[in-house]
BARONU-407166 format. One record per residue: residue in three letters; x, y, z of N, C-alpha, C in turn. Coordinates in steps of 0.05 Angstrom, whole numbers, padded with zeros to 5 digits, always signed. Layout:
<rs>
ALAXYZXYZXYZ/...
</rs>
This chain:
<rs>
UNK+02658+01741+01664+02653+01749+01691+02634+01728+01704/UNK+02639+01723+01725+02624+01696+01739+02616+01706+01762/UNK+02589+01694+01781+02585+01704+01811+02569+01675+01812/UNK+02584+01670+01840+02574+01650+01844+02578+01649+01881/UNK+02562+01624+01891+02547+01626+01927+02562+01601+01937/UNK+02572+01594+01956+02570+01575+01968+02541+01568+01992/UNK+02522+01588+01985+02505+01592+02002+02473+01575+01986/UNK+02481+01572+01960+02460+01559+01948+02465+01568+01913/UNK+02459+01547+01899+02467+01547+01873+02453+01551+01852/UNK+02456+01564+01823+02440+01582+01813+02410+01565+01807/UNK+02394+01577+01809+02363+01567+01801+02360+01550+01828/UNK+02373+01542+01848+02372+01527+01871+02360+01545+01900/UNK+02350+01525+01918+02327+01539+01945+02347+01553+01948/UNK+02341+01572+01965+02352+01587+01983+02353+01584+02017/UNK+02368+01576+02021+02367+01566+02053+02356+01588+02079/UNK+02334+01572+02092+02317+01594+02102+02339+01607+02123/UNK+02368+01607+02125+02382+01628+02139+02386+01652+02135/UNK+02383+01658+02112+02379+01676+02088+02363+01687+02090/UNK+02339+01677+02096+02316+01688+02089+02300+01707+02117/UNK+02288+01727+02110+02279+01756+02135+02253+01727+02142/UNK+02240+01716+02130+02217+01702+02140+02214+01662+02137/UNK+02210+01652+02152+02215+01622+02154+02183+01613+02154/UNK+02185+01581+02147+02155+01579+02141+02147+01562+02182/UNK+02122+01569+02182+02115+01565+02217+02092+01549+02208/UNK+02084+01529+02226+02068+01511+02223+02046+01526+02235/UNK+02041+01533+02259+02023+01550+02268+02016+01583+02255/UNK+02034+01595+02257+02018+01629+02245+02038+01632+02215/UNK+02035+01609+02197+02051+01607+02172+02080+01621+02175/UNK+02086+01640+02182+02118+01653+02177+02118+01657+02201/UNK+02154+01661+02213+02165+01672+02233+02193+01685+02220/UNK+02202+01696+02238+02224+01714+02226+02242+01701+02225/UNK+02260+01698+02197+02289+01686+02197+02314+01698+02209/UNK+02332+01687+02203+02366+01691+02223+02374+01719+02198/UNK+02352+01714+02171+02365+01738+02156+02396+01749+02148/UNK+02408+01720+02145+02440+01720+02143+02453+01729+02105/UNK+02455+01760+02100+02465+01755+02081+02471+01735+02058/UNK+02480+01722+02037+02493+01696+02037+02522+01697+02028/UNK+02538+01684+02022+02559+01683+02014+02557+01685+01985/UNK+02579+01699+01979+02576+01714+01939+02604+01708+01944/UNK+02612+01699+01910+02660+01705+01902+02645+01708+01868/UNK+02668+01726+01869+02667+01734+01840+02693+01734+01827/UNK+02687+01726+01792+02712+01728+01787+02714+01736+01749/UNK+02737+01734+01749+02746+01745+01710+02730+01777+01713/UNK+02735+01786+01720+02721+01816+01724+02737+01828+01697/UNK+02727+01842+01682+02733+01856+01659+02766+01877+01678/UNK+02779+01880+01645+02798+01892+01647+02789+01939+01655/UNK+02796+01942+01671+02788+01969+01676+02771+01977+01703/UNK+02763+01951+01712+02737+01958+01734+02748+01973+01755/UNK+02735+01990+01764+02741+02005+01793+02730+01997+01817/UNK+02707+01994+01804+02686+01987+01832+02661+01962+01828/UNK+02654+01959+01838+02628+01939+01836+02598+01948+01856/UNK+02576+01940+01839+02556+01948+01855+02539+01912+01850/UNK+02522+01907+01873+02505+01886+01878+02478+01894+01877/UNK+02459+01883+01862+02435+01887+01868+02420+01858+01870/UNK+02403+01857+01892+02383+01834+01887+02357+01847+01891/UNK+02348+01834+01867+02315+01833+01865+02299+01809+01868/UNK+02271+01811+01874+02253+01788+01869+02236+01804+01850/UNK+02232+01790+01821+02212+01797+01803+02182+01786+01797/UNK+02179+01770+01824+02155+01764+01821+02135+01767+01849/UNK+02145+01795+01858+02124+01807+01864+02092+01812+01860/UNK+02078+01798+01878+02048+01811+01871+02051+01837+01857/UNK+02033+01850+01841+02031+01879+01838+01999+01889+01834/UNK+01988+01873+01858+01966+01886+01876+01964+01859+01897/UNK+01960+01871+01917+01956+01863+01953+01942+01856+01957/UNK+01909+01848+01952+01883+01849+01956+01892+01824+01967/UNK+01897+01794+01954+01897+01776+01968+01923+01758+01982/UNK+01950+01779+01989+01968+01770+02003+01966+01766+02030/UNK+01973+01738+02037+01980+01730+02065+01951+01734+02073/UNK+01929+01728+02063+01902+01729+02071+01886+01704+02076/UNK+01884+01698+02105+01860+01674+02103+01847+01651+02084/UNK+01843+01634+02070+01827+01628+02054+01834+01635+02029/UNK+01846+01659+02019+01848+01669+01982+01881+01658+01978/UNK+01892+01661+01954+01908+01654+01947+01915+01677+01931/UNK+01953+01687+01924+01957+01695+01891+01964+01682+01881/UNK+01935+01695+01858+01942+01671+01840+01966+01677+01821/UNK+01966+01651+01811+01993+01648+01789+01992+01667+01760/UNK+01979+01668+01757+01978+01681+01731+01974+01719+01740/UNK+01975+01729+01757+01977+01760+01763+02004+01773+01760/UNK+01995+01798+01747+02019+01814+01738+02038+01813+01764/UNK+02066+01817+01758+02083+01814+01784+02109+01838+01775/UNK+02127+01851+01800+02135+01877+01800+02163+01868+01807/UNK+02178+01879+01800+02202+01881+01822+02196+01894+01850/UNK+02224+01873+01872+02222+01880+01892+02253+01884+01906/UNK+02264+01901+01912+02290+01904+01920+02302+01897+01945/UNK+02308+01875+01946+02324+01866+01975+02348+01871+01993/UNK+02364+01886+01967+02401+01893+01968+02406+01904+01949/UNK+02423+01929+01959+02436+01954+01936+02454+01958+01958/UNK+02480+01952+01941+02501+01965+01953+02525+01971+01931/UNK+02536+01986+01939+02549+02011+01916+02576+02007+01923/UNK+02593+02017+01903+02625+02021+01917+02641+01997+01924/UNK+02631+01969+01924+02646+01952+01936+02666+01945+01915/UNK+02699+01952+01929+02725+01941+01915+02722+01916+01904/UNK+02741+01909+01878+02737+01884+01866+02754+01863+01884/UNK+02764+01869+01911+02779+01858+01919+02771+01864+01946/UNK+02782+01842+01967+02779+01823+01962+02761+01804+01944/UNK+02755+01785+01931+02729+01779+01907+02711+01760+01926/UNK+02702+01764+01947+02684+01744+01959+02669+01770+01986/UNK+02633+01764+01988+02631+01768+02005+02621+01751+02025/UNK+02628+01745+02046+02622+01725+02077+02592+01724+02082/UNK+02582+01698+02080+02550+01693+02086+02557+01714+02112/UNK+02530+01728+02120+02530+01739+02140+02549+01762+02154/UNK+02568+01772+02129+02583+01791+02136+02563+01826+02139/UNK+02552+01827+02122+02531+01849+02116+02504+01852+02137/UNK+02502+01827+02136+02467+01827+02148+02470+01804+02171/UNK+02463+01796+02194+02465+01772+02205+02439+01778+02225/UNK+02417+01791+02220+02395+01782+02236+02368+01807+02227/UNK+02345+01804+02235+02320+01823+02228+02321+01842+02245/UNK+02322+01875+02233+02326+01896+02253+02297+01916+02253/UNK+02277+01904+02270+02260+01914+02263+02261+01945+02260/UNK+02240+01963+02249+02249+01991+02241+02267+01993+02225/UNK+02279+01977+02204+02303+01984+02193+02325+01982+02202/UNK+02352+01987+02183+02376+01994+02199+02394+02020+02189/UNK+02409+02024+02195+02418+02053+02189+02436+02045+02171/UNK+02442+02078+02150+02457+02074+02131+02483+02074+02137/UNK+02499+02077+02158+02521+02082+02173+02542+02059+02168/UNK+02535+02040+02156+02550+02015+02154+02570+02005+02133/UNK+02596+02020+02127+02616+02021+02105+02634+01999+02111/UNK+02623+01989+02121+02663+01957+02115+02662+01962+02082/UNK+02693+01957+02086+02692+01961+02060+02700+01990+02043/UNK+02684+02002+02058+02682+02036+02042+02653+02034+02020/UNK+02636+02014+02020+02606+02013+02013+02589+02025+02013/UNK+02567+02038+02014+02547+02048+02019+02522+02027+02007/UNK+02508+02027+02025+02477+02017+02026+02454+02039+02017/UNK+02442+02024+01997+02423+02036+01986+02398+02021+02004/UNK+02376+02044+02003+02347+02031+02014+02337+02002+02001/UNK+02320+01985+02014+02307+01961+01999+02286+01969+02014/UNK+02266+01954+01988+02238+01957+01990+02220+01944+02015/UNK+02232+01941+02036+02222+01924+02054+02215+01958+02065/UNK+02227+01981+02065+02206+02011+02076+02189+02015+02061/UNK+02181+02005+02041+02158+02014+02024+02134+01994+02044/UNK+02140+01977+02039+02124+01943+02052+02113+01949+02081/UNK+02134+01964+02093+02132+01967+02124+02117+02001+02134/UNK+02129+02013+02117+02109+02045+02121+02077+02042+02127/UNK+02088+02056+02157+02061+02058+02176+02057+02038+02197/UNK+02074+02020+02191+02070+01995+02209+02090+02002+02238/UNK+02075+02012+02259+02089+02024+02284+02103+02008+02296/UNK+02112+01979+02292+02129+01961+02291+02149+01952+02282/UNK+02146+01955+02254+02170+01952+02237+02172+01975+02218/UNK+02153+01998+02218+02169+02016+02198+02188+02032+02202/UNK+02201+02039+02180+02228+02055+02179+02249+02055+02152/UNK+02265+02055+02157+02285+02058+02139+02298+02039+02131/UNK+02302+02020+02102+02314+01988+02112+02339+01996+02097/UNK+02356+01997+02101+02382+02006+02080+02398+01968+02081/UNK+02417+01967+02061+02429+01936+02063+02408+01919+02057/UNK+02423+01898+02064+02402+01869+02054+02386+01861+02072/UNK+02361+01853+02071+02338+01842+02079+02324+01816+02054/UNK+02335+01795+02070+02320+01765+02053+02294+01764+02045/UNK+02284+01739+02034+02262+01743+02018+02239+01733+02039/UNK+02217+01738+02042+02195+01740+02055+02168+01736+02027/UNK+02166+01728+02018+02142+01723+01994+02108+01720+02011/UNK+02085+01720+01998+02063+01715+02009+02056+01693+02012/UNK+02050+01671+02036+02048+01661+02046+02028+01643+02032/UNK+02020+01650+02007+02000+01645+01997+01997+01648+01976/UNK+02025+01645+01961+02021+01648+01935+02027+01633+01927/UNK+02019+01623+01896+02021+01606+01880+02045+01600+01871/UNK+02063+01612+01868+02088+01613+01858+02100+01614+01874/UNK+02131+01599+01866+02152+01600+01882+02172+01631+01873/UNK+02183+01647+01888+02199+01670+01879+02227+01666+01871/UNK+02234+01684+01855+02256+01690+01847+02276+01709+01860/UNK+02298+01705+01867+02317+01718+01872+02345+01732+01859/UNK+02347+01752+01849+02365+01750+01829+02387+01765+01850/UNK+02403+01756+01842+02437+01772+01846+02448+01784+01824/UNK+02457+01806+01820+02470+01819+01800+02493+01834+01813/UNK+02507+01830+01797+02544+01837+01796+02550+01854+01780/UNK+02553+01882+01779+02555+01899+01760+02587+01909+01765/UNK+02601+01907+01739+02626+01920+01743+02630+01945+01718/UNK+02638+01969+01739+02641+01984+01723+02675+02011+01727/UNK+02676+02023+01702+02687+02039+01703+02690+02063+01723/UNK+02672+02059+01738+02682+02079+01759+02685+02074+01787/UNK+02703+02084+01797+02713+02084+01825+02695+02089+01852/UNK+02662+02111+01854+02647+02113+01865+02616+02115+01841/UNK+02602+02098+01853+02578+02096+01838+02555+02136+01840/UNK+02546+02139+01821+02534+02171+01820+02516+02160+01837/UNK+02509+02165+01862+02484+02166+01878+02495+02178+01905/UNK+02474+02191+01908+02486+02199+01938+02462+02200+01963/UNK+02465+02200+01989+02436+02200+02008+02422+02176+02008/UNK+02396+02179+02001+02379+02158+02005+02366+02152+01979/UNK+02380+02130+01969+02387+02123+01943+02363+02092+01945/UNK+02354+02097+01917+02341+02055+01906+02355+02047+01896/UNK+02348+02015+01890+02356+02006+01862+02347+02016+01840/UNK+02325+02021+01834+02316+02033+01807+02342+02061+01797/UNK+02340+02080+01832+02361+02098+01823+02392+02090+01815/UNK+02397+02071+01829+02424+02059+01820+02431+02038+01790/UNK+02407+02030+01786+02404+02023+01756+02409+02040+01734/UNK+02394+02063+01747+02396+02083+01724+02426+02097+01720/UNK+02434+02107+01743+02460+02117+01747+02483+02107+01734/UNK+02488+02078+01732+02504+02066+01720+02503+02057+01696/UNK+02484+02067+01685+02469+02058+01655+02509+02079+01641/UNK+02517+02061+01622+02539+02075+01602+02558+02068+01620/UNK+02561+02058+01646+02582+02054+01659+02593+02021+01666/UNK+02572+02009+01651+02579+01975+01660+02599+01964+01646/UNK+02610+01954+01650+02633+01932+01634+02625+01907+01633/UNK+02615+01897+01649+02603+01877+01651+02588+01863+01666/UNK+02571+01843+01678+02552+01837+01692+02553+01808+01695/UNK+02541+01801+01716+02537+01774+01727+02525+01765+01743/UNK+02502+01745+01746+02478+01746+01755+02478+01706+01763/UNK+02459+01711+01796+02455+01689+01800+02437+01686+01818/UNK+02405+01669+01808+02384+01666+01816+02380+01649+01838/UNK+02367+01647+01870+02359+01640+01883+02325+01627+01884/UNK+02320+01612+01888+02284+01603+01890+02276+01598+01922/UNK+02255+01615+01925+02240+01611+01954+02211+01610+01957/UNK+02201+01596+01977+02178+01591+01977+02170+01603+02004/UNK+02147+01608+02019+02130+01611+02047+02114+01587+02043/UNK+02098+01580+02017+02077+01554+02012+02080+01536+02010/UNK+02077+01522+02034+02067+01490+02023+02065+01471+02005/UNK+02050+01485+01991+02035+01470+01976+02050+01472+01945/UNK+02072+01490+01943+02094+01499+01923+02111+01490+01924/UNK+02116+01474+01895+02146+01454+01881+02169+01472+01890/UNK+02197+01476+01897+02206+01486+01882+02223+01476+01860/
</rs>
């Protein structure tokens, strides 16, 4: 099983079209075009019904004290969390490609609604409502994909993962207002097989990638 981007290649940048945040010379970030990217998949195991997508970033801070703050930095060596950008469930193995910018093509502040089946899909929440809760600007509900936005000030460059899960069944067990963590779990005994492909992004300057 293979997944692969015409949008950027594995362990390769990620093009800030992609990305919910761009780097600004003046107030460090501004908001990106936030364009899904382009994914094709292929050799999918014999039996699959359905496919589910998840992207994570695993190198999440996992404490805030000094993100996107004046003067401090995170540092490199701090524990770091998963962070969920895209869960989506149900997508047919066919056609085997999805269109940079078919899913997502701009930043909806407040979230966007789960209402959005091309396809016959369902969108699971990303962690950009956890990030944004309380913020009378942008909080709300983020269902679908939302690009990577990292701290502006961290030491590290982030990770992006893409995962391609194919499994035996026709509708993935989740229903409502669903995570990735919950959709991980759900499909646990149901994979056939998997396929995964890493993105790298930066906000910092001062960071290789």
């Amino acid at each position: 099983m293979k997944l692969i981007s015409n949008s950027f290649g594995n362990n390769d940048q990620i093009p800030g079209e992609h990305a919910f945040c761009v780097p600004d010379a003046q107030t460090h970030v501004s908001l990106g075009a936030n364009r899904n990217p382009h994914l094709a998949w292929s050799d999918l195991p014999p039996g699959t019904r359905s496919l589910v997508l998840i992207c994570h970033d695993p190198d999440v801070p996992s404490r805030g004290d000094d993100v996107n703050q004046e003067g401090r930095v995170v540092p490199a060596d701090l524990p770091r969390v998963d962070f969920f950008h895209w869960v989506l469930v149900d997508l047919p193995p066919a056609p085997a490609e999805i269109a940079a910018g078919e899913f997502c093509s701009q930043v909806t502040p407040r979230g966007k609604a789960a209402t959005d089946s091309r396809r016959g899909t369902r969108h699971g929440i990303n962690d950009y409502t956890g990030w944004f809760a309380g913020d009378k600007d942008m909080g709300g509900d983020y269902y679908g994909y939302d690009g990577p936005c990292p701290p502006w000030n961290d030491e590290i460059p982030h990770r992006y993962v893409f995962t391609l899960y194919a499994l035996d069944l026709e509708r993935c067990p989740v229903d409502g207002r669903f995570t990735g963590q919950e959709v991980r779990a759900a499909i646990a005994g149901h994979v056939l097989a998997q396929a995964s492909l890493t993105g790298r992004y930066t906000l910092n300057p001062a960071v290789k990638l």
